[in-house]
TORKEMI-959845 format. One line per field, with one value per atom (N, C-alpha, C, O): residue number from 0; y, x, z; atom name. Coordinates in steps of 0.2 Angstrom, whole numbers, plus 5000, padded with zeros to 4 digits. Layout:
// residues N
n	NUM/... .
c2	Y/... .
c1	X/... .
c3	Z/... .
atom	CA/... .
***
This chain:
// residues 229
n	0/0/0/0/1/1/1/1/2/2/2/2/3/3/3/3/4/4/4/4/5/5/5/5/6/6/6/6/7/7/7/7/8/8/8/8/9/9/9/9/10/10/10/10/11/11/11/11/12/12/12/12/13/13/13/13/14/14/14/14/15/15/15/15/16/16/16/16/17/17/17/17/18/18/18/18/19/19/19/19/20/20/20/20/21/21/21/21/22/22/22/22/23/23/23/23/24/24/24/24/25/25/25/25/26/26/26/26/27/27/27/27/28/28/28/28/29/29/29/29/30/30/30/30/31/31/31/31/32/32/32/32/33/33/33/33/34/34/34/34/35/35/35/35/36/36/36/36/37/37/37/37/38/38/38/38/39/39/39/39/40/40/40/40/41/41/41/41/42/42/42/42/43/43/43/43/44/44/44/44/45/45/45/45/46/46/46/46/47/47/47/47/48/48/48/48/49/49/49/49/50/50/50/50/51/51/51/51/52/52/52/52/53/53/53/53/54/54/54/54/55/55/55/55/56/56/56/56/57/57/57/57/58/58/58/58/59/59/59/59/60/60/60/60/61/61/61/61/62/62/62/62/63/63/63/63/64/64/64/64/65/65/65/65/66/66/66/66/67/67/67/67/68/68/68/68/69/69/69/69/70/70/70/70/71/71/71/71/72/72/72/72/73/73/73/73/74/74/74/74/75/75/75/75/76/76/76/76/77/77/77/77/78/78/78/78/79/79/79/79/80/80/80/80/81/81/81/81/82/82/82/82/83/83/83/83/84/84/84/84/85/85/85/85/86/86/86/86/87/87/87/87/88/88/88/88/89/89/89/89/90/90/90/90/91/91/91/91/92/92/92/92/93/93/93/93/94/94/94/94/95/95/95/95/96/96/96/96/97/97/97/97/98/98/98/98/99/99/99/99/100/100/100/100/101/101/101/101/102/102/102/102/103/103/103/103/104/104/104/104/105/105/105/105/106/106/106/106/107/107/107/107/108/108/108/108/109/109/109/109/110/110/110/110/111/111/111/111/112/112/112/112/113/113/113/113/114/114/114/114/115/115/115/115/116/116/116/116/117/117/117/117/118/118/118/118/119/119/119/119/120/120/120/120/121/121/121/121/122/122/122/122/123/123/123/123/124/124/124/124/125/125/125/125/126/126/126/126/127/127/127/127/128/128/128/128/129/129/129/129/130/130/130/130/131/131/131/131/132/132/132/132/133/133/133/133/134/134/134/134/135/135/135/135/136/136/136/136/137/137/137/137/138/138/138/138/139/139/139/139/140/140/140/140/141/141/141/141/142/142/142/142/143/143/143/143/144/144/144/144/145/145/145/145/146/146/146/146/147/147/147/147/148/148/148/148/149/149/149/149/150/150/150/150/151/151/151/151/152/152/152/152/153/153/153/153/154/154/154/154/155/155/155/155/156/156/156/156/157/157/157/157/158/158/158/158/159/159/159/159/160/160/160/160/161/161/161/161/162/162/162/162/163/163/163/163/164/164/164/164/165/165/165/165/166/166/166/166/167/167/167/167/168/168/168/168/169/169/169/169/170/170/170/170/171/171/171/171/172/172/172/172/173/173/173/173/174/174/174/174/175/175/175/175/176/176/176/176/177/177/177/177/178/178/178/178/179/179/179/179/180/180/180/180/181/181/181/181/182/182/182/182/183/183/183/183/184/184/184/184/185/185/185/185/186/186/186/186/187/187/187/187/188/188/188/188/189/189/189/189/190/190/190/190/191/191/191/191/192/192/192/192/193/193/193/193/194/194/194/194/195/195/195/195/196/196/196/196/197/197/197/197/198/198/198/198/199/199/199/199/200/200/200/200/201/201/201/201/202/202/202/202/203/203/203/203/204/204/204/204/205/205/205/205/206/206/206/206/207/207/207/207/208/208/208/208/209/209/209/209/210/210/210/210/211/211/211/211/212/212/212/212/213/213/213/213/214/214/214/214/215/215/215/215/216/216/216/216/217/217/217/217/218/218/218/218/219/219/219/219/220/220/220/220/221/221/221/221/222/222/222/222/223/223/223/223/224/224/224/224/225/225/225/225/226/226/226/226/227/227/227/227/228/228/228/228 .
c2	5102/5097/5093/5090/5092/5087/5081/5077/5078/5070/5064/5063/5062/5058/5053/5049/5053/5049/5046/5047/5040/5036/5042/5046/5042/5044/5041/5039/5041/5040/5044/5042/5048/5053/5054/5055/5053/5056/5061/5065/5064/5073/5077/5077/5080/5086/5089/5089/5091/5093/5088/5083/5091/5088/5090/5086/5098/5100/5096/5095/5094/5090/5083/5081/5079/5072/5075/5073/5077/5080/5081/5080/5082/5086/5079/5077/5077/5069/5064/5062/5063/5059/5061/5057/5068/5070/5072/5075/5067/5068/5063/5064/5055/5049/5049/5045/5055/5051/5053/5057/5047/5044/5040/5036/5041/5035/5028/5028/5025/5017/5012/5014/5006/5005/5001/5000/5000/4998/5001/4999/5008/5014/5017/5022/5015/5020/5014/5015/5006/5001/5002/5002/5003/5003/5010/5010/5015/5020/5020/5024/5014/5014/5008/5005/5006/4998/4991/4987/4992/4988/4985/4985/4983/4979/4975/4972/4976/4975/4969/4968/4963/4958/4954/4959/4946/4946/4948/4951/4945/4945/4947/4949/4947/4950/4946/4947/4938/4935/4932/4929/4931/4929/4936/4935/4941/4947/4955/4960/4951/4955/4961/4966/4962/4968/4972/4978/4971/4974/4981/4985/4981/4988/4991/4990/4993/4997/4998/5003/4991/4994/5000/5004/4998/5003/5010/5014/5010/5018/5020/5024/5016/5018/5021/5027/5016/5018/5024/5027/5025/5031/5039/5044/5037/5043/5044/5049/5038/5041/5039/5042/5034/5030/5026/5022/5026/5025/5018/5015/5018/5016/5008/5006/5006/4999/4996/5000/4991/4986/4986/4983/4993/4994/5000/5004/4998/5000/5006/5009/5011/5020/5019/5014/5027/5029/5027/5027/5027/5027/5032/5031/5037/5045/5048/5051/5045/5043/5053/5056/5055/5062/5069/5075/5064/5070/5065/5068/5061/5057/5055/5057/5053/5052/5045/5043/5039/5032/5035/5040/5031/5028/5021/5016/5023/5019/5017/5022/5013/5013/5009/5006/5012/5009/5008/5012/5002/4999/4999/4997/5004/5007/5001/4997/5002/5000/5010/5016/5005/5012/5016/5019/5015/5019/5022/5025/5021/5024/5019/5021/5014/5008/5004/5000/5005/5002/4994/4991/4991/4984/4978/4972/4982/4977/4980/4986/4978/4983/4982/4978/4987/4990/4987/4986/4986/4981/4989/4993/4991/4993/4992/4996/4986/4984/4978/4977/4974/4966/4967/4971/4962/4963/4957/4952/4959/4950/4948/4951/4941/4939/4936/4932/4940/4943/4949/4952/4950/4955/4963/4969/4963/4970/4972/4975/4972/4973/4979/4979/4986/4989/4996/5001/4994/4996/5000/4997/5006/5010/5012/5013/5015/5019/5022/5020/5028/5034/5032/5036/5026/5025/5016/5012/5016/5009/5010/5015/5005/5006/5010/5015/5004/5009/5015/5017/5017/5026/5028/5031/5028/5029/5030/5034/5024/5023/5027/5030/5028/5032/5040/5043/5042/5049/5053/5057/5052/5056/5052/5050/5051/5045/5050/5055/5047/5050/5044/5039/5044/5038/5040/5045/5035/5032/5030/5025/5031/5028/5027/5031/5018/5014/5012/5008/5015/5009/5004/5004/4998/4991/4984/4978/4986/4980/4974/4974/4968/4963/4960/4956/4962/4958/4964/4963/4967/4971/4969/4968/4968/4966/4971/4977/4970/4975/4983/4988/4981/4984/4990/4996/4989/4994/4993/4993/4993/4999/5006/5007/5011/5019/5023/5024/5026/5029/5036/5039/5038/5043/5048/5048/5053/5056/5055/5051/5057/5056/5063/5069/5058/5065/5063/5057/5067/5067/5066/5071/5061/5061/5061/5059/5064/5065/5065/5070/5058/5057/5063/5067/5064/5070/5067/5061/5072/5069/5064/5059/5065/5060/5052/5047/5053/5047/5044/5038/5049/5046/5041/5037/5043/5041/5036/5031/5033/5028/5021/5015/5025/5021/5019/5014/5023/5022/5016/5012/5017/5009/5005/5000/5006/4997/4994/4989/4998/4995/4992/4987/4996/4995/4989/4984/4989/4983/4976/4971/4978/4972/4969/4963/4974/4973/4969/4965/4969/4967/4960/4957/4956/4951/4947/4942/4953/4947/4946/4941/4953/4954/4947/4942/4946/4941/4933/4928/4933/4927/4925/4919/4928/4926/4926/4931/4922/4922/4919/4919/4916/4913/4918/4917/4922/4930/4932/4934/4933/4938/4937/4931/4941/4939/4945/4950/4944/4950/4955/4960/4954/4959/4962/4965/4964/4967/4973/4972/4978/4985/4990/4987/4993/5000/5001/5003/5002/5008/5001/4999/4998/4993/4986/4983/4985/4975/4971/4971/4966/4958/4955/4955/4953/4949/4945/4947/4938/4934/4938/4941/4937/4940/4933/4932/4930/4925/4925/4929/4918/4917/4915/4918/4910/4904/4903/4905/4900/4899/4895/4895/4889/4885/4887/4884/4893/4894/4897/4900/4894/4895/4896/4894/4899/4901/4899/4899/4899/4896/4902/4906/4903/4906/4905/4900/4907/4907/4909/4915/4904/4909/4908/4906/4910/4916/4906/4906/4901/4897/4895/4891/4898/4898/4890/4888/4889/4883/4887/4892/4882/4884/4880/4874/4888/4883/4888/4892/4885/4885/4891/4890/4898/4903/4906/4907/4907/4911/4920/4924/4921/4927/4931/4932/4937/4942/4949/4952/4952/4960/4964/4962/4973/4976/4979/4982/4978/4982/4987/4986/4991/4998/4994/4991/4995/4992/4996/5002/4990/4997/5000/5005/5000/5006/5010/5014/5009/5015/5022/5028/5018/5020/5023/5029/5021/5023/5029/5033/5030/5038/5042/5046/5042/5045/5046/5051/5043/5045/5048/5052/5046/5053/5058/5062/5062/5065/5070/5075/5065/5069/5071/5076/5068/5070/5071/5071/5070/5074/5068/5070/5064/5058/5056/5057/5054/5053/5045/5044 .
c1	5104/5099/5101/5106/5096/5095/5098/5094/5104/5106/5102/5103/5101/5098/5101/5104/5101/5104/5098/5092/5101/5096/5096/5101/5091/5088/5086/5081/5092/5087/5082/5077/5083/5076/5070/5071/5062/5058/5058/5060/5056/5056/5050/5043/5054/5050/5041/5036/5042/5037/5036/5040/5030/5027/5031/5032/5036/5040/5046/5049/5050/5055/5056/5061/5048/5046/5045/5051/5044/5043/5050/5052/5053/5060/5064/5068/5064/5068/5066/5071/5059/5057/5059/5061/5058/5060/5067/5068/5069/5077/5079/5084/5074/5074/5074/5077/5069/5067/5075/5079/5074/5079/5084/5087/5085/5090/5087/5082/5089/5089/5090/5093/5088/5086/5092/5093/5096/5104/5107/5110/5108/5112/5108/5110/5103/5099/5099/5098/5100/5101/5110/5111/5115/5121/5123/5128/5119/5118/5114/5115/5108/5105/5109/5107/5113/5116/5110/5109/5108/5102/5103/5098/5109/5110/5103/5099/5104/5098/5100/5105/5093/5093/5092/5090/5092/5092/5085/5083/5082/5073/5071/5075/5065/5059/5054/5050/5056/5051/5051/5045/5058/5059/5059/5058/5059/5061/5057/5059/5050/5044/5045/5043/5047/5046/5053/5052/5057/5065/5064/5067/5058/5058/5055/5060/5051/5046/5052/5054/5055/5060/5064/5065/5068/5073/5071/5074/5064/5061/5062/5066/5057/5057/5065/5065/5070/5075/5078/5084/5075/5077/5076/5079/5070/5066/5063/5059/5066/5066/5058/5055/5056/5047/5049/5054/5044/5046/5039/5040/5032/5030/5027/5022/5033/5035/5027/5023/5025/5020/5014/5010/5015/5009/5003/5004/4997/4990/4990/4985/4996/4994/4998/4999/4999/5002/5008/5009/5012/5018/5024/5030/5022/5024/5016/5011/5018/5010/5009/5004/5017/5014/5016/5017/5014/5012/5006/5002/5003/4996/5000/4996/5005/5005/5008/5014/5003/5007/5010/5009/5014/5019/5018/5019/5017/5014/5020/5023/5020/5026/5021/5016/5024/5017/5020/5020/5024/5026/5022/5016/5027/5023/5027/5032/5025/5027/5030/5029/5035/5036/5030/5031/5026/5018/5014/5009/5017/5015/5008/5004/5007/5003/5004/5008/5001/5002/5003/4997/5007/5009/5003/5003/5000/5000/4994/4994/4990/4985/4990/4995/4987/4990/4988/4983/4993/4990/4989/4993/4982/4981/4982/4986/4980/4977/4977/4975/4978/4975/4969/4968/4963/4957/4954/4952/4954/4953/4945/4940/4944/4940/4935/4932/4935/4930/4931/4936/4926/4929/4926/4928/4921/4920/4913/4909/4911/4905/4908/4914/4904/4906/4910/4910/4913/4919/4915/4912/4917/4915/4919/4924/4917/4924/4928/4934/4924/4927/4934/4938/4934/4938/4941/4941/4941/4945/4951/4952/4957/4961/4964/4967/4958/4958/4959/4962/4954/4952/4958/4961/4963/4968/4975/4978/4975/4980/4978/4983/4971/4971/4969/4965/4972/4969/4974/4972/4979/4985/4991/4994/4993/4998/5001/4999/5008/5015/5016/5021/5013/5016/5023/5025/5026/5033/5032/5030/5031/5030/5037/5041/5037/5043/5041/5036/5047/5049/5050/5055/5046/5047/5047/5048/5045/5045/5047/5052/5044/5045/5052/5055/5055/5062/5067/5073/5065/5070/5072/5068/5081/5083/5081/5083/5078/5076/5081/5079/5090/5094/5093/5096/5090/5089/5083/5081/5079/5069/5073/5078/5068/5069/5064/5059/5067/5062/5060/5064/5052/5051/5048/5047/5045/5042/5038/5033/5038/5033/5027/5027/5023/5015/5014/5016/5011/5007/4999/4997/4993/4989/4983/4985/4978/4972/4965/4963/4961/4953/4950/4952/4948/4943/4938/4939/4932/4924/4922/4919/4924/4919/4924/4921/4931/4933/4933/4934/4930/4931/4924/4925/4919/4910/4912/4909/4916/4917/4919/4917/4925/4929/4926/4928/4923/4919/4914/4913/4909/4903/4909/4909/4914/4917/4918/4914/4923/4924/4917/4917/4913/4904/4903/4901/4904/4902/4904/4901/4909/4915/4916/4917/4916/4916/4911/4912/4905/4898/4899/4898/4901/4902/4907/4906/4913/4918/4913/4911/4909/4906/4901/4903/4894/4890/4895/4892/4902/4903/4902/4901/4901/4899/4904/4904/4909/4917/4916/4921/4908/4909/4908/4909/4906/4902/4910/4910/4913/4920/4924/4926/4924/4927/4931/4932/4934/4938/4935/4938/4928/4925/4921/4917/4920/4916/4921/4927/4917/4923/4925/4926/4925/4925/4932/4933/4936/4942/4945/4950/4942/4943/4941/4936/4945/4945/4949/4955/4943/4948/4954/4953/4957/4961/4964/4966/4966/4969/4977/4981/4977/4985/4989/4988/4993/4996/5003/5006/5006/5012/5011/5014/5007/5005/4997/4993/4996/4987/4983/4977/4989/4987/4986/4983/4988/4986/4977/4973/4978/4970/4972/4976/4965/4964/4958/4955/4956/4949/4944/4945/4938/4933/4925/4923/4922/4914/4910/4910/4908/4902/4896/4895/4891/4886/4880/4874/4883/4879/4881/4878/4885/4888/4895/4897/4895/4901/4909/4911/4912/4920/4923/4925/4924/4927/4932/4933/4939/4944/4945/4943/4948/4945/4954/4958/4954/4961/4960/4956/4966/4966/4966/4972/4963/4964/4965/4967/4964/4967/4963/4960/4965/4960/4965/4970/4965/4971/4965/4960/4971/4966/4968/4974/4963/4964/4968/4969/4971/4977/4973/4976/4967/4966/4962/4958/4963/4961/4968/4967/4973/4979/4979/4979/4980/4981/4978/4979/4972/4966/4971/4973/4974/4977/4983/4986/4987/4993/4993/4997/4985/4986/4982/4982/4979/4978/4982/4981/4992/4995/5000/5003/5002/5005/5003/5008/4996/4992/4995/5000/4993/4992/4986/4981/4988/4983/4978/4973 .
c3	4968/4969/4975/4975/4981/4986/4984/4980/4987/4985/4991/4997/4989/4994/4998/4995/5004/5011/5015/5014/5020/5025/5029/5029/5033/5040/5043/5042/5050/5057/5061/5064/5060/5063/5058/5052/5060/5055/5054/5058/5048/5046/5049/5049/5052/5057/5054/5057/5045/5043/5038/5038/5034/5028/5023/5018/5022/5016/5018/5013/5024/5024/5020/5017/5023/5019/5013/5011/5008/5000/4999/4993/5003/4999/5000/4996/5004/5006/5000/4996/4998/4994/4987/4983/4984/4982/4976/4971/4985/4982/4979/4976/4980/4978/4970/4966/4967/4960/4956/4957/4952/4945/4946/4942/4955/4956/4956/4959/4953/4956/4960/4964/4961/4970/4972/4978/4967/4967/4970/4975/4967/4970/4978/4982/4977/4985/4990/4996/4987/4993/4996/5002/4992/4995/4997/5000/4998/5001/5009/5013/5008/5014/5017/5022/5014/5017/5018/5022/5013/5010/5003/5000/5001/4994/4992/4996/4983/4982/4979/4976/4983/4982/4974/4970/4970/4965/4962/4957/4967/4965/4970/4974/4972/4976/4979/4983/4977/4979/4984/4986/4989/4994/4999/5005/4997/4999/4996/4994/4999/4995/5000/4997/5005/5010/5007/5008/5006/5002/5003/5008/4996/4993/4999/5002/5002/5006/5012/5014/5014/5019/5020/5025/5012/5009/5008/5010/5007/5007/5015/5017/5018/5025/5028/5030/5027/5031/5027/5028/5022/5015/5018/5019/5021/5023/5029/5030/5036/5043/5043/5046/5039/5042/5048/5049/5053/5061/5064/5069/5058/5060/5059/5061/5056/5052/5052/5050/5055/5054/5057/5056/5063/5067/5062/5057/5066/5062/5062/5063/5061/5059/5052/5049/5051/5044/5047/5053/5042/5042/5044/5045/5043/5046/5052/5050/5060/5061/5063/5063/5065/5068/5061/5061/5056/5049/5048/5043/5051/5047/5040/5035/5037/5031/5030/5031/5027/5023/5019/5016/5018/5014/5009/5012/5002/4999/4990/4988/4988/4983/4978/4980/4973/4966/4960/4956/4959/4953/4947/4947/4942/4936/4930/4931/4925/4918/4914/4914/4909/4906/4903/4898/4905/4903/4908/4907/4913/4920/4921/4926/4918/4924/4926/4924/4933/4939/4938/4938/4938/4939/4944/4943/4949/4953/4957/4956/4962/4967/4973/4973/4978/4983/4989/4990/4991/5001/5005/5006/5007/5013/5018/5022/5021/5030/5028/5023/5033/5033/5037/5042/5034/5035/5040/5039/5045/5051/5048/5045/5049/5047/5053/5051/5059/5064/5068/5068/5072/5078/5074/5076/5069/5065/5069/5065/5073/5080/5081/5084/5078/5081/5078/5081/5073/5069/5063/5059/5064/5057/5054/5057/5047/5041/5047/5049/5051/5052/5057/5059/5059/5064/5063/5067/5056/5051/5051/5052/5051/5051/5041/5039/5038/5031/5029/5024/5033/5032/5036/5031/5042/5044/5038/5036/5036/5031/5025/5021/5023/5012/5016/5013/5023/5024/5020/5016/5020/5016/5015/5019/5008/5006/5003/4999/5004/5000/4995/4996/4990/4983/4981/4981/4980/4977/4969/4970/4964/4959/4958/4959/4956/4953/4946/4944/4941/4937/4938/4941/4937/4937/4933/4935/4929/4922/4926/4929/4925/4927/4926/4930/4920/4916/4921/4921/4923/4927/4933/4938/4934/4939/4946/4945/4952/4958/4959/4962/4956/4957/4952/4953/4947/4940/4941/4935/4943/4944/4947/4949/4946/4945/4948/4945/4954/4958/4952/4948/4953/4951/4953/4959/4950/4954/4961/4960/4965/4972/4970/4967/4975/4975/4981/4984/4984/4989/4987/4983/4990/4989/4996/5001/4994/4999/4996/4993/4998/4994/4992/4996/4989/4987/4990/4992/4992/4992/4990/4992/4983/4980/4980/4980/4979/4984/4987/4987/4992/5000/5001/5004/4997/4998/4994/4996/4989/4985/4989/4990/4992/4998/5004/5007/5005/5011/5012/5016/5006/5002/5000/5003/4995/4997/5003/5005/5007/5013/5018/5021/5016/5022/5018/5020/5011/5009/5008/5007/5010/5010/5017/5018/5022/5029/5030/5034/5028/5030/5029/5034/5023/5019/5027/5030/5028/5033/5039/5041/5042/5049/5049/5053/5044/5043/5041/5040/5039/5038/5031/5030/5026/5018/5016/5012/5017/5015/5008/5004/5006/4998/4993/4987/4996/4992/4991/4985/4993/4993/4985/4984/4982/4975/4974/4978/4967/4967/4962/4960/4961/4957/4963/4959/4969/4973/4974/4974/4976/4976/4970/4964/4970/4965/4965/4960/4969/4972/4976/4973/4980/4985/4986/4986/4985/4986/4990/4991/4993/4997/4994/4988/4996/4992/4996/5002/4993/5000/5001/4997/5010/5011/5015/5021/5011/5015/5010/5006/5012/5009/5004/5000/5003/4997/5000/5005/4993/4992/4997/4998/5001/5006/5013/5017/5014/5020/5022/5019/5028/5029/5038/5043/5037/5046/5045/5040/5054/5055/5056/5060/5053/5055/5056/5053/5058/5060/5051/5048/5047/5043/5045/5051/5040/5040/5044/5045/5044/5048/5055/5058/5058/5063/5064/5069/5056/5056/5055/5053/5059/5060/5052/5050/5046/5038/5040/5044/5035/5035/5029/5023/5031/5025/5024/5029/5019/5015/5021/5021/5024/5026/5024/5023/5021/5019/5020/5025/5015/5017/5011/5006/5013/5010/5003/5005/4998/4994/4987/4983/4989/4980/4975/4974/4969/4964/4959/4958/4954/4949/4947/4945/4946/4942/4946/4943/4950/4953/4955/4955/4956/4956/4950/4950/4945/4939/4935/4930/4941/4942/4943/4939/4949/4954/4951/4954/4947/4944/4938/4935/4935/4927/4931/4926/4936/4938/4943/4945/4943/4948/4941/4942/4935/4931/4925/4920/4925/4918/4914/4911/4912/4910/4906/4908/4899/4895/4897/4894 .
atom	N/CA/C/O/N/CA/C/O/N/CA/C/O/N/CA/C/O/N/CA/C/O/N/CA/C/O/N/CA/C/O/N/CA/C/O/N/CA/C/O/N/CA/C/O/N/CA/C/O/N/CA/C/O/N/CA/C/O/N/CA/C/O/N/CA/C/O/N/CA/C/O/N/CA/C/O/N/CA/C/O/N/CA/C/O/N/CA/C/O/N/CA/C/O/N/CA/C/O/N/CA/C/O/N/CA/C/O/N/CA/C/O/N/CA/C/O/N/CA/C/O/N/CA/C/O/N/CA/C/O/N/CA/C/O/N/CA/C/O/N/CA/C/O/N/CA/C/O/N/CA/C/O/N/CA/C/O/N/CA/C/O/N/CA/C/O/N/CA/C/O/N/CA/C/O/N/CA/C/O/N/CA/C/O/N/CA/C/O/N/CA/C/O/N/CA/C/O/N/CA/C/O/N/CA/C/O/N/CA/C/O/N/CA/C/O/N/CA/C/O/N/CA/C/O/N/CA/C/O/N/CA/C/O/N/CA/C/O/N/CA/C/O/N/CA/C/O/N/CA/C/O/N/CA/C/O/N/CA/C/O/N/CA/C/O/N/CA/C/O/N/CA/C/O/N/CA/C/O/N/CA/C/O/N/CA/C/O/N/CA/C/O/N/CA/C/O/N/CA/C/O/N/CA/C/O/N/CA/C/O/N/CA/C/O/N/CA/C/O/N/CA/C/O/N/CA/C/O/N/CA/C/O/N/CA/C/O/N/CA/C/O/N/CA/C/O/N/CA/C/O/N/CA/C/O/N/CA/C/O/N/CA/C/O/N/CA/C/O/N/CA/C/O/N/CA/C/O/N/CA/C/O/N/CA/C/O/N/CA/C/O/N/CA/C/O/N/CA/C/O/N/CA/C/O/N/CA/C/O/N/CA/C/O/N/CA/C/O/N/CA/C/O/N/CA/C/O/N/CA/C/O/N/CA/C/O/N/CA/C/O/N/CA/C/O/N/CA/C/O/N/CA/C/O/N/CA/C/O/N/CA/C/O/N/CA/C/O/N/CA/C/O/N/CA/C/O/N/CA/C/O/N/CA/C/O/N/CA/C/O/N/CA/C/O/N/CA/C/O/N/CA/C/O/N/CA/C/O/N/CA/C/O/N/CA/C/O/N/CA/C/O/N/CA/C/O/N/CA/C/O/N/CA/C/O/N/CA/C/O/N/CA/C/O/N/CA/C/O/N/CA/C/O/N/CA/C/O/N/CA/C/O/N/CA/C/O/N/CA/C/O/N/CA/C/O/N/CA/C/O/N/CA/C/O/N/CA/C/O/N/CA/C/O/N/CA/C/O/N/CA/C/O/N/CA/C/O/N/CA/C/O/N/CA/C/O/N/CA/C/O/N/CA/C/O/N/CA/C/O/N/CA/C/O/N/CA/C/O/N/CA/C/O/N/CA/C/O/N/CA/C/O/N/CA/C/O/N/CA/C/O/N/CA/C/O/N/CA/C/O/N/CA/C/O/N/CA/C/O/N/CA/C/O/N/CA/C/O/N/CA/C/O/N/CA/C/O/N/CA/C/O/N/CA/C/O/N/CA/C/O/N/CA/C/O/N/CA/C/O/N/CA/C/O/N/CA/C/O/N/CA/C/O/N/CA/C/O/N/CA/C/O/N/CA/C/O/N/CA/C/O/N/CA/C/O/N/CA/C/O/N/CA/C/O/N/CA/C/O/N/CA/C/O/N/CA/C/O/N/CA/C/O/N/CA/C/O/N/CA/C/O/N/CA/C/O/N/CA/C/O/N/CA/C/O/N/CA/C/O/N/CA/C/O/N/CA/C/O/N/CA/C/O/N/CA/C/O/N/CA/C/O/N/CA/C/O/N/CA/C/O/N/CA/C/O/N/CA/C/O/N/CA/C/O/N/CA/C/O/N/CA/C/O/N/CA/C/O/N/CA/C/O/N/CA/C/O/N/CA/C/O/N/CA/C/O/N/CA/C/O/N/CA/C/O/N/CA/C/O/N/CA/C/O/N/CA/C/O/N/CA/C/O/N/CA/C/O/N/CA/C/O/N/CA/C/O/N/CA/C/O/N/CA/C/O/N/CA/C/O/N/CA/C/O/N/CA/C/O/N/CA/C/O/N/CA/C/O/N/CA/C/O/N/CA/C/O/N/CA/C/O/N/CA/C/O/N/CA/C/O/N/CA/C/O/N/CA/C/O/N/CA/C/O/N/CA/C/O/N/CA/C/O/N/CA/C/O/N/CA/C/O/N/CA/C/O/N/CA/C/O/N/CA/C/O/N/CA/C/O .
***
């Protein structure tokens, strides 16, 4: 069995990335931080980017915070999905940060959205909340790619959701619009606000957001990669 090491270089193919990630599941993020020289901190909550970094520097991801995939010359994100021992998803998933002008113009086919869900390499973590970050347990990885009828789902949240930031109806935005996809605010704390234009042409003070999959949609996608009741 493949023991798993940090990489400087990204992996040349698609089966080198499989086989790297691969080599990740059962260890824990303890033993794969003092391996990447990334000691795993007490908590998460001052150091929410931790985990994702750790994989990156695990697996030779080269395209840290800019708008491609994270493997941009495999087209492949990299995405980590904190499970319970039940295999459900603890938490919805950050996409993209969603600007809250500037969508003149802008379609699915060329979103930074639809860029990032064209082909994702999931991470599933054991993570139970009572679990210290050093004891969560990497497991199995998949590779995923929308089906049709994903994609047609994906595609109407975001036009739908997009249209609410485009026109400025920042009061309409809730967390029940979207199927697969939903706003949600993306800041530090609840107090932050930026300035935007709504649907009156007034300058209101609105929570940033961004575009994140819902767990249960995640949770489609994980009993369908390992046959899950």
């Amino acid at each position: 069995m493949t023991r798993p090491q940090a990489h400087s270089a990204p992996p040349d193919s698609l089966d080198e990335l499989m086989a790297r990630a691969g080599s990740l599941a059962g260890y824990n993020l303890g033993q794969l931080g003092e391996l990447a020289g990334l000691p795993a901190p007490q908590d998460l909550k001052r150091e929410k980017g931790w985990m994702g970094m750790l994989l990156e520097t695990l697996l030779g991801a080269k395209a840290g915070s800019k708008p491609e995939p994270d493997f941009p010359h495999l087209g492949v994100e990299l995405k980590t999905l904190p499970v319970d021992r039940h295999g459900k998803p603890l938490e919805s998933t950050f996409v993209s940060v969603a600007p809250l002008e500037g969508w003149q113009g802008v379609s699915w086919e060329r979103s930074h959205v639809r860029q990032k869900l064209a082909c994702v390499l999931w991470i599933p973590i054991l993570a139970e909340r009572l679990l210290p970050p050093a004891e969560r347990i990497i497991a199995a990885p998949f590779l995923w790619q929308p089906d049709a009828s994903q994609q047609a789902v994906l595609r109407s949240d975001w036009e739908e959701l997009v249209e609410l930031l485009a026109l400025g109806r920042f009061s309409e935005i809730n967390a029940y619009r979207g199927q697969y996809l939903q706003l949600r605010p993306k800041a530090a704390h609840g107090g932050v606000k930026v300035s935007a234009m709504d649907e009156n042409g007034q300058q209101v003070a609105v929570q940033p957001k961004g575009f994140y999959l819902r767990s249960s949609f995640t949770r489609q996608l994980l009993q369908r990669a390992f046959d899950l009741a």
